[in-house]
C-alpha positions, 0 to 999 in steps of 0.5 A: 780306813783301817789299812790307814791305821798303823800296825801295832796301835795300842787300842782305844786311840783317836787318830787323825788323817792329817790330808783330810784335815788339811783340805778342810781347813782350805776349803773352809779358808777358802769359801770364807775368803771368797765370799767375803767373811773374816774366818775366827775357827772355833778351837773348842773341836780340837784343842791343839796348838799344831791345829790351831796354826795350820788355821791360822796360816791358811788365813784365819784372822783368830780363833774364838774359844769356850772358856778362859783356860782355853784362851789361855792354853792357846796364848801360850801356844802363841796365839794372839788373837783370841775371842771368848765367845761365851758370856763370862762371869767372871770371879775374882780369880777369872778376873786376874786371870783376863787382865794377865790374858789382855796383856799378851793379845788381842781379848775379845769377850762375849758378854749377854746381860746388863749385870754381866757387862757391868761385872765384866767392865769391874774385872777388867779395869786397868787392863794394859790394853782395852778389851773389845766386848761383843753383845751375844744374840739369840738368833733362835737356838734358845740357849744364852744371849739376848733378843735382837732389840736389847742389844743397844741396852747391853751394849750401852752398859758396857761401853759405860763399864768402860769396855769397848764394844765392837759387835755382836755374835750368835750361835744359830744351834738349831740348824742342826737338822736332817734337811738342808731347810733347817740350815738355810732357816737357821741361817736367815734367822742368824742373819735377821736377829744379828742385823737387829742387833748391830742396828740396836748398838748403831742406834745407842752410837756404838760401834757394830763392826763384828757381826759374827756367826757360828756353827758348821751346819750354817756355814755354806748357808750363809749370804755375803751381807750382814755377817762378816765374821765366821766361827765353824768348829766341827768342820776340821775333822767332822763327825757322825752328827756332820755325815749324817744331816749331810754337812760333809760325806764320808772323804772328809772325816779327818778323825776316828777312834781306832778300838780292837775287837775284843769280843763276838759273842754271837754272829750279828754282834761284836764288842770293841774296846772303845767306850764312852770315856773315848768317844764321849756319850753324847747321842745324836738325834740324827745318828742311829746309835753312839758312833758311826764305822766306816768299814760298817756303814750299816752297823749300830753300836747300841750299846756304849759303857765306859770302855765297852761299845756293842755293835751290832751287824746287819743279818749276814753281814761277816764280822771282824774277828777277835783282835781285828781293830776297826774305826769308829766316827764319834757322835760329836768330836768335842768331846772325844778330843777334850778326853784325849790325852793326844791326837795320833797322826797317821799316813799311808799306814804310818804314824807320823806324829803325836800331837799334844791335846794341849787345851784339855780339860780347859774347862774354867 
C-alpha cells in the first residue's frame, strides 16, 4: 500500500483509498437491497459528510448515529434522515437541542427504560413534527437495552409520553469472534430477541414496523425475515478487528495511518511516528498487538505510546530503514477517525482530496 501514499506526505496521517471505499459501500447497498433490508449506515465509522452522501446516493435511506451532536453535524451537512440510536438522556439543553433537530429532519431516537421514555417524551414536547422513538433491545451483547418481553412496557410509555413509536433496534456486539459460529449466533440471537420484542409493542397495539440490527460482523449473517433495518458501520473502511475474525480480506481496508520510520534500534525492531493519539488505543482480542501493516503482515506492534509505536519484525525478515513511511491498519477505526482532524484521499500515488472529519469530537 505504501507506492499508493503520495511523495512528500507529512507523517502521522489517515489516509483513504477512495476505490476500495466505494466498493464497499456498493457491496453493502447492494446485498442489503437484494435481500430486502432497508440500509441506515452507522455514521459514528466515519465522520464525514463526503462519506455520508456516497451512502446515501448508493441507496442508504439515513444514517443513524451515537450522539445528538452527531446528528446534528450531519443535518447541517444535509442529511435529513437521522436515528440516534443510543438511548438518550436528555438534559435541558440536549432537550432544546432534539426540538431544533426535529425541526430541520426526520428524528428517530432510541429510548431503553420507562423513566428515559417518560424524560425524553417531556424534552420533546412541542416539537414541530413528532419524533419517532424505537425501543432499544438487548439481544445478547449485554450492554444497554431491554429484554425482549418489556419492550411493550417501554413502548407503552412512550406513546403516552406522546412520542410516536415505530419499532425496535439492537446491537448484537457479541458476534464479534474468530469463527463465522459466533456471527451466525449472534445473528439469531438479534433475530429471536427483536421478534420478541416488536411482538411485545404489537401486543401493547403499537406499531413495529422498524425492526432494526446492527454491526458489520452480522451483516452477511443476517435472514430476510424479521429484521428489515441495517446499521453496519465499520464496513466502509474496515479494520484490523474486521480482517482478523475474517469479515473482510486485506482489498477491502479503504483506510490506514501512513507514519515514517523514525527509529531502528535493532534489526528485528523499528520505531514509527504513530502512536496512540492517531490510531487510537483500543486492543483487540483478536489482533496480536495495536495495528496491523499491510507491507508487514507478520510484524507486532507491541508497544503503543501517545506518538510512538514499537514494531516488532519477524527473525530475518529486512526492515524498512530510517525515513521509510509504512501503513498501519488501526485495531478499530472509530476511534483514529474521531482524533482526526481530516481524512486524505489518495490515488494511484496521488492526493486527490481532503475531506473534512466534520463530526469529530461530536461527543454530547
Amino acid at each position: 500500500m505504501t507506492t499508493l501514499l503520495p511523495e512528500g506526505l507529512v507523517t502521522p496521517a489517515l489516509v483513504v483509498d477512495p476505490d476500495v471505499l466505494d466498493r464497499n459501500i456498493s457491496r453493502m447497498a447492494e446485498a442489503s437491497r437484494s435481500h430486502g433490508f432497508a440500509l441506515r449506515p452507522h455514521a459514528k465509522s466515519h465522520k464525514c459528510a463526503e462519506i455520508a452522501e456516497r451512502q446515501l446516493r448508493a441507496g442508504a435511506g439515513g444514517l443513524s448515529v451515537a450522539t445528538v451532536s452527531e446528528a446534528e453535524a450531519f443535518a447541517r451537512a444535509g442529511v435529513d434522515d437521522l436515528f440516534i440510536a443510543y438511548p438518550v438522556w436528555p438534559d435541558a439543553d440536549k432537550a432544546r437541542r432534539l426540538r431544533r433537530l426535529a425541526d430541520d429532519v426526520a428524528l428517530h431516537v432510541g429510548v431503553e427504560s420507562v423513566e428515559g421514555a417518560r424524560r425524553l417524551g417531556d424534552a420533546l414536547r412541542g416539537s414541530a413534527r413528532p419524533v419517532e422513538v424505537l425501543v432499544e433491545v438487548d439481544s445478547g451483547n449485554h450492554r444497554t437495552g431491554v429484554l425482549p418481553e418489556a419492550a411493550g412496557e417501554v413502548g407503552q410509555v412512550a406513546a403516552d409520553a406522546g412520542l410516536e413509536v415505530v419499532g425496535v433496534f439492537t446491537f448484537p456486539g457479541h458476534g464479534y469472534g474468530h469463527d463465522a459460529g459466533a456471527r451466525e449466533r449472534a445473528a439469531r440471537d438479534e433475530e429471536r430477541s427483536l421478534g420478541e420484542a416488536a411482538q411485545a409493542l404489537r401486543d401493547a397495539g403499537l406499531d413495529a414496523r422498524v425492526v432494526s440490527g446492527g454491526s458489520t460482523p452480522t451483516v452477511g449473517r443476517w435472514q430476510p425475515g424479521g429484521v428489515n433495518e441495517l446499521r453496519p458501520g465499520v464496513y466502509v473502511f474496515n479494520d484490523a478487528t474486521q480482517l482478523a475474525i475474517g469479515t473482510c480480506g486485506v482489498e477491502d481496508l479503504a483506510l490506514v495511518a501512513a507514519a515514517t520510520v523514525i527509529s531502528v534500534p535493532a534489526p528485528d525492531r523499528i520505531v514509527l511516528d504513530v502512536g496512540s493519539k492517531v490510531l487510537g488505543s483500543d486492543r483487540s482480542p483478536w489482533v496480536t498487538g495495536h495495528g496491523y501493516l499491510p507491507e508487514f503482515p507478520e510484524a507486532t506492534v507491541t508497544g503503543l505510546w501517545e506518538h510512538h509505536a514499537v514494531v516488532r519484525l519477524p527473525d530475518g525478515t529486512p526492515g524498512p530503514g530510517l525515513g521509510s513511511v509504512v501503513t498501519v491498519v488501526p485495531n478499530h477505526i472509530c476511534t483514529p477517525v474521531n482524533l482526526a482532524d481530516e481524512l486524505l484521499v489518495a490515488k494511484d500515488g496521488e492526493l486527490v482530496d481532503r475531506w473534512r472529519v466534520a463530526a469529530r469530537g461530536t461527543n454530547t
